[in-house]
N, C-alpha and C positions, 0 to 999 in steps of 0.2 A: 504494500500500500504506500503510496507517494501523499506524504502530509501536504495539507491545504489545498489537495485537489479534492472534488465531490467526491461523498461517500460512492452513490453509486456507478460513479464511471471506475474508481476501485474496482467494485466487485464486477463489474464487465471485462474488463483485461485480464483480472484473474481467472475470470473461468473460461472467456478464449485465449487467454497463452494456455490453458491447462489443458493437457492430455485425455484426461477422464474428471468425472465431476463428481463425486458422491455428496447423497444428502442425506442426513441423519435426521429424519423428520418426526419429531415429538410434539405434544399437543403446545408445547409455550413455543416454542420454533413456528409452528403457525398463526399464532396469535400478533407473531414479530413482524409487523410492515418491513424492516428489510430484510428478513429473511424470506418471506412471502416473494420481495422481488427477485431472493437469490433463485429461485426456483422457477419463477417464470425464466429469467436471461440464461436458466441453465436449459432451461425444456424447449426455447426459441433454438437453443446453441444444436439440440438434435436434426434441426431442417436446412440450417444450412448447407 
């Protein structure tokens, strides 16, 4: 993660420079707006 940049363009380069993506998805991990969006940008990352 690169300080002072938006959180979520963070978690976007993270998970396309990343190889594979796992998500360990518990019921407060869903409750979390950004982990919520970790999941969408991971599930978008399958069509490309």
């Amino acid at each position: 993660f690169e300080p002072g940049r938006p959180i979520i363009d963070n978690i976007i380069d993270g998970i396309y420079s990343s190889r594979k993506t796992i998500c360990l998805i518990t019921r407060n991990y869903l409750k979390s707006n950004w982990c919520s969006s970790e999941v969408q940008v991971a599930s978008f990352r399958l069509f490309d």
